[in-house]
N, C-alpha and C positions, 0 to 999 in steps of 0.2 A: 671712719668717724671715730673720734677718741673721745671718751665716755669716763664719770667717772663712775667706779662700780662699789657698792659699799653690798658684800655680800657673807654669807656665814657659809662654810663648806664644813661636812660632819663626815669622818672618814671611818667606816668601820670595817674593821677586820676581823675575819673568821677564818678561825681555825681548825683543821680536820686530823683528827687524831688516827691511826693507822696501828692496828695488832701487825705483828708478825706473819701471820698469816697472811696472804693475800684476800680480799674481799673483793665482790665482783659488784663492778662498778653500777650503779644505775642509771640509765640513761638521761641525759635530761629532758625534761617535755617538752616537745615541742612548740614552738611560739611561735605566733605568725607575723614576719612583719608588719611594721604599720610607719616605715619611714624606708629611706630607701627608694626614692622615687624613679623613673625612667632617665636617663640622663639625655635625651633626644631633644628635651625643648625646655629655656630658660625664660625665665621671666625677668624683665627691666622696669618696669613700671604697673603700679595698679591705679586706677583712675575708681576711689571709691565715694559712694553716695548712700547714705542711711538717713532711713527714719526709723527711730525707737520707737517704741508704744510700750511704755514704764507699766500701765495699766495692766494691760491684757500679757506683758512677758514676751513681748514679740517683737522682732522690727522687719523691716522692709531693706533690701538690699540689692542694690546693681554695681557691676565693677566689670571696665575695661583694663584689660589685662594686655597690656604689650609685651609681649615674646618673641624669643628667636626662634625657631626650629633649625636644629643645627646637622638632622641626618632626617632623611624621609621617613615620615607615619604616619599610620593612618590613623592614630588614635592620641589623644593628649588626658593622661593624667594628674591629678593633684588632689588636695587632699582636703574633704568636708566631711563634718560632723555637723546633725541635726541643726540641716539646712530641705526646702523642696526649692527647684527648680523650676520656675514660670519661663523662661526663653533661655535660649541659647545660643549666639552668633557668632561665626568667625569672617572676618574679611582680611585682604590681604593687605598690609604697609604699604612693601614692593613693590606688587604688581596689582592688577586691574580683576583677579578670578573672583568670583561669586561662591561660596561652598554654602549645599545646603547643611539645615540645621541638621548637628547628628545627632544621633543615638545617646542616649544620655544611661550610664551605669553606675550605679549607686554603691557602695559596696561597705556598710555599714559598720561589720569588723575590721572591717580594713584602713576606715574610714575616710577612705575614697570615692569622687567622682572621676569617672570616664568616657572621655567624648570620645564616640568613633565615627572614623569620616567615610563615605564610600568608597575614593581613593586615598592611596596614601599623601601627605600634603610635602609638596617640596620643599628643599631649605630655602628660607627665606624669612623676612618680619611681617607678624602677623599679629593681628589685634582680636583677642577671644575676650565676648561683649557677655555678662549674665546677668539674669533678674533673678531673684529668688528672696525667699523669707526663711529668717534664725528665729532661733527661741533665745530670748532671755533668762539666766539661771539665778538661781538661789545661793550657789555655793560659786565661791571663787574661781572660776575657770569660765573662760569666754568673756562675754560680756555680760556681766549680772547685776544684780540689783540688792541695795541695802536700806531696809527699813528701818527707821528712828522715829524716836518721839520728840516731840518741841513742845514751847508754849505754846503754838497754834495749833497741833497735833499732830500728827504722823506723818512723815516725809518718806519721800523713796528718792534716791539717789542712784546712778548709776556709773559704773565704771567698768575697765578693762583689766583680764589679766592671762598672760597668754604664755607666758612660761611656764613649764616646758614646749608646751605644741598646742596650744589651746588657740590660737589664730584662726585656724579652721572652724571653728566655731562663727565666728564674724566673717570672713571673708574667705570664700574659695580660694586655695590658694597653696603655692611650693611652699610649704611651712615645716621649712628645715633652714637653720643655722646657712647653711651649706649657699642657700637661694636668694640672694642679697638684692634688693632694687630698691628704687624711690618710690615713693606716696604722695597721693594727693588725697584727700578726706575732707570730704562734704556730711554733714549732717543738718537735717532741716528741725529744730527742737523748738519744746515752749518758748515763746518770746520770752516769759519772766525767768527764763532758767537760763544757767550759766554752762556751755558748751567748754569743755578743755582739753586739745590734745599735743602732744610732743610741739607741734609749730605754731607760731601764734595766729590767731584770726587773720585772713589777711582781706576779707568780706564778709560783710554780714549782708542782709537783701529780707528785709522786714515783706513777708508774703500776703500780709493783710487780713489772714485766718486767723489771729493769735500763734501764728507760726512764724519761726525764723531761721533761714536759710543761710548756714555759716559754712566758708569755705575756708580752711588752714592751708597756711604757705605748702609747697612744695616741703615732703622731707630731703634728707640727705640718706645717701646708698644703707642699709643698714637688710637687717633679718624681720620677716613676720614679728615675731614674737616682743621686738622692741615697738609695735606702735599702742600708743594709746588713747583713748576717748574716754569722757567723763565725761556727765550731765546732773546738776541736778540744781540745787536755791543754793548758789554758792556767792562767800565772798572772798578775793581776794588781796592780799595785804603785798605791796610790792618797794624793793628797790631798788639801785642801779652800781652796779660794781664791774669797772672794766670795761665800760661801757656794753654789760650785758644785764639786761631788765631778772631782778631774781624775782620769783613770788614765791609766796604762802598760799594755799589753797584752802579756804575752812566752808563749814559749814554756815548759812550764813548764821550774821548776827557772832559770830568766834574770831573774824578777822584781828582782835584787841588780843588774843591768844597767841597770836602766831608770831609777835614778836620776838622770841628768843631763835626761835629757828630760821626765822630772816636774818637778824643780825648773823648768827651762825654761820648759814650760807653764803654770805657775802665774803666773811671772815674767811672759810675754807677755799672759796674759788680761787678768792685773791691769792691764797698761797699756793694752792694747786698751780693758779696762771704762772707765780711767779717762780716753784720749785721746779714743774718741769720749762718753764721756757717755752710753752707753748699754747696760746690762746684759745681758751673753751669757741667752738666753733659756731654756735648755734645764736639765736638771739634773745632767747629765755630763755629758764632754766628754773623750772616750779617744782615744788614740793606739795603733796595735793594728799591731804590726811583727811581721809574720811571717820565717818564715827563708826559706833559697834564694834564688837569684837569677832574674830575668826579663827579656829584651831588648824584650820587649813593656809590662812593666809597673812603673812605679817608683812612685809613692803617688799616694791619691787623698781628694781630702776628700769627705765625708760629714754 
């Protein structure tokens, strides 16, 4: 997928001054991996479903996880961050085996889960099913939450942000650059609130609760770290360049704000489309400015 990336890189170099004398070196301390995953089994597909709870900081989360296992074992790691685990299922693509639920290991420095199975599991395509709950954070990393004030009072808004390796957070998962597959993402949010991720809606399914059940297109092949979700009283300001839908994403009631950066965006595409020769791939392309400020977080593409 060709992206475009509007990013700041800060390069700093350090210098180590050296006497004549020889000095004896100090080792460096030891670090423990925390990437680096087994390279026995690939992921292709995650089949994700969430419900936030904005309130309580929390959401609810299952994801089918289609893989390959490309050499026999008996165990499949990947990598979660304050996440519990309510089930865990594997069945086979391929073939017709049943495997019971394994062993489930947590490994919190490591920030890894690992399933291990009684036998080792053959090569073949295999579909690894979970239920589990995250927490919703305060500070930019994962899925978090941003408090503001309105005329009608205090809002909470929610969004994603998962670069560098923060995916693990929302969804179990190879959440390394290296581990490319497509997405499907479901989340069931306030019917009055505005759901928005990387693909556009492509169902909604009104649940009758004051809930609603949004299902986004299928992604394109891409890394963890590139998906995103937003929720909260959003408006959006849209138009159409290249016959691709551009938006603005505000707060509601700011949609009349976002003018300049529509216009913008159309402007930029169109010469992107037309410098390199080569057609933005996708069918929207949002720009989604949340309020508040952050010393951790200033924009991120998606």
């Amino acid at each position: 997928m060709r992206r475009i990336l509007v990013s700041a890189i800060a390069l700093a170099l350090a210098g180590v001054s050296m006497t004549a004398a020889a000095q004896a070196l100090t080792p460096a301390p030891e670090v423990r991996a925390t990437t680096q995953l087994p390279r026995d089994v690939r992921p292709t597909h995650y089949d994700v479903a969430v419900v936030p709870h904005a309130e309580s900081l929390s959401f609810d989360g299952k994801v089918a996880i289609t893989l390959d296992v490309l050499q026999p074992t008996a165990s499949i790691v990947l990598q979660a961050l304050d996440m519990t685990f309510a089930s865990v299922r594997l069945t086979s693509v391929t073939g017709s085996a049943n495997y019971p639920a394994p062993q489930v290991k947590v490994d919190a420095e490591a920030q890894t889960a690992t399933f291990v199975f009684p036998q080792p599991l053959p090569v073949g395509q295999y579909k690894l099913a979970m239920d589990y709950t995250g927490k919703i954070g305060t500070q930019a990393n994962g899925l978090f939450a941003i408090d503001y004030d309105t005329k009608a009072g205090k809002k909470r808004a929610l969004y994603t942000q998962f670069e560098n390796s923060d995916a693990r957070r929302f969804i179990p998962s190879w959440d390394e650059p290296n581990y490319k597959a497509t997405f499907d993402l479901t989340a069931t949010v306030p019917s009055s609130q505005m759901a928005v991720s990387n693909m556009p809606a492509a169902e909604k399914t009104d649940l009758g609760d004051g809930t609603t059940r949004v299902r986004f297109a299928p992604s394109p092949k891409m890394s963890t770290y590139l998906l995103f979700f937003g929720l909260g009283d959003f408006d959006r300001a849209t138009a159409t360049v290249d016959d691709t839908e551009v938006g603005v994403v505000t707060q509601k009631g700011l949609a009349s704000q976002a003018e300049f950066a529509l216009q913008s965006s159309k402007a930029v595409l169109h010469e992107y489309n037309d410098y390199f020769d080569v057609d933005y791939p996708l069918p929207k392309l949002d720009n989604i400015a949340s309020p508040g400020r952050s010393q951790f977080f200033g924009a991120m593409e998606n």
